[in-house]
N, C-alpha and C positions, 0 to 999 in steps of 0.2 A: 554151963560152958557150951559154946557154939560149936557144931560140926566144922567150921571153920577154922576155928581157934584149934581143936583138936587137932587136925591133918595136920597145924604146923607145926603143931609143939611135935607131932609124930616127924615131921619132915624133918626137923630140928636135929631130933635124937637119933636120926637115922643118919643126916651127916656127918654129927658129930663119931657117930661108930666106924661109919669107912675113913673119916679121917685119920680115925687113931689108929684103923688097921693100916692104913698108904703108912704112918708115921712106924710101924711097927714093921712092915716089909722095908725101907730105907734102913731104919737100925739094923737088923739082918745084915743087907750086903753091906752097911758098912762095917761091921763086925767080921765079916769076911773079907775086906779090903778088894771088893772085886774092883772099885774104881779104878786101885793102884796098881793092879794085875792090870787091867785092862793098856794102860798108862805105858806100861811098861812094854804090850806084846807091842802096841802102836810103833814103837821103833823099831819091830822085825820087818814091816809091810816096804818092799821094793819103792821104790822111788817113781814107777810107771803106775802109782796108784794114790791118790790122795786120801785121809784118812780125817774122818771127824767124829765128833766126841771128845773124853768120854760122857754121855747124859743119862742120868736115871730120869727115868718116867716113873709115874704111878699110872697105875692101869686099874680096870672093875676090881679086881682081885687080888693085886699085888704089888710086884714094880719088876721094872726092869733096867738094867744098865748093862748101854752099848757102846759099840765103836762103829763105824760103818768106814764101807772101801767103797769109792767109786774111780774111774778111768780118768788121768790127768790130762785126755785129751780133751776138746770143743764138743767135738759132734760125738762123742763116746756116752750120753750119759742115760741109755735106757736103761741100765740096771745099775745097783747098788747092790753090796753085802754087808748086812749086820752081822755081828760077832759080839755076845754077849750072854747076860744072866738073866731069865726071867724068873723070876719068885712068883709063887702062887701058895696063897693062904692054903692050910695052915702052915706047911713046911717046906716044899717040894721046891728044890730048886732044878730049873733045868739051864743046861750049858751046850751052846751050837752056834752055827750060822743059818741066814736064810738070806732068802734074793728076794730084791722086791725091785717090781716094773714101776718106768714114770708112769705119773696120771695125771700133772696138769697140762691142761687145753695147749698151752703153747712155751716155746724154749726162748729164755731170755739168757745169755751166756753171761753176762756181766750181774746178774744178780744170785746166777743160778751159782755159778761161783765166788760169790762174796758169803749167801747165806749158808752152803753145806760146810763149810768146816763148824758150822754151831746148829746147823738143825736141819733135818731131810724132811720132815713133816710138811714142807708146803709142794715137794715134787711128787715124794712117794706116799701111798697111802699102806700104812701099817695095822694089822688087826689087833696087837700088842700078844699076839699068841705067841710061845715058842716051837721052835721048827718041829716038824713031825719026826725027824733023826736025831733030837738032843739026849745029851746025856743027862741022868736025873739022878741030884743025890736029894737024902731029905737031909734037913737040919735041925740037929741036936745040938740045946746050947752044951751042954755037959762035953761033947766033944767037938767045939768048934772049931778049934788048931787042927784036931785031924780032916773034918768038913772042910774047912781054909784051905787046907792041902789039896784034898781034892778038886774043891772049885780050881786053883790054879792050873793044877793037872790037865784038868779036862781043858780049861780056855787055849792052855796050848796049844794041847792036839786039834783042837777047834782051829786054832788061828793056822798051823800047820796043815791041815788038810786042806782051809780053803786055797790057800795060796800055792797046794799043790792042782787044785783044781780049776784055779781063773784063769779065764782066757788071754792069750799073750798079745793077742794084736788088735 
């Protein structure tokens, strides 16, 4: 066999392994219904803020599933807040918000507003890290209703603090 032939079959089995961990962090939150929490806080967020999501990502490590706020106004759109779950192999869920600044070269309002209610990925650049203030439970399949419980708990006060904390004008 070729040193060639070898790296792929090696390259092979290495994608096949993150696949089935990304396929194993999505069964997780949907086992915890974070989609449907999330779904749900969406209809607490004021009216002076548009809301998009909810989307799981897979990341190096895990997945995450957000919501994000950003300002219903034109010239409002430096920042965004995500509010969401990030899973990280093997167990660890964490629950928070973060801000993240635009970063493309230039503001196109008609596009910029068609694409955020389905994806922030081409304004904002995200590291898929969770916030440095998130709350962290790990997960036990044997106690997932009470984990469940908690995720929701937490997304709450998550979505409650930010919204006691954004800016009003």
């Amino acid at each position: 066999m070729t040193e060639d032939r070898y790296q792929e079959i090696m390259r092979r089995i290495q994608a096949r392994q993150t696949e089935t961990q990304q396929q194993q962090a999505h069964h997780i939150l949907d086992l915890l219904n974070v989609a449907g929490e999330l779904s749900t806080l969406k209809r607490s967020i004021p009216s002076t803020y548009h809301v998009g999501g909810v989307a799981t990502h897979a990341t190096p490590d895990g997945s995450t599933s957000l919501i994000w706020l950003y300002r219903a106004a034109f010239q409002r759109y430096q920042t965004i807040w995500l509010v969401g779950v990030w899973f990280k192999q093997p167990t660890a869920l964490y629950i928070g918000s973060k801000t993240l600044t635009y970063t493309s070269p230039i503001f196109n309002p008609e596009s910029y507003h068609r694409i955020m209610p389905k994806d922030y990925h081409p304004y904002y650049r995200d590291d898929h890290q969770p916030p440095a203030t998130a709350h962290e439970i790990h997960f036990v399949a044997q106690d997932r209703l009470a984990v469940r419980h908690q995720v929701e708990t937490a997304l709450r006060a998550s979505v409650h603090d930010l919204l006691q904390n954004l800016p009003t004008a």
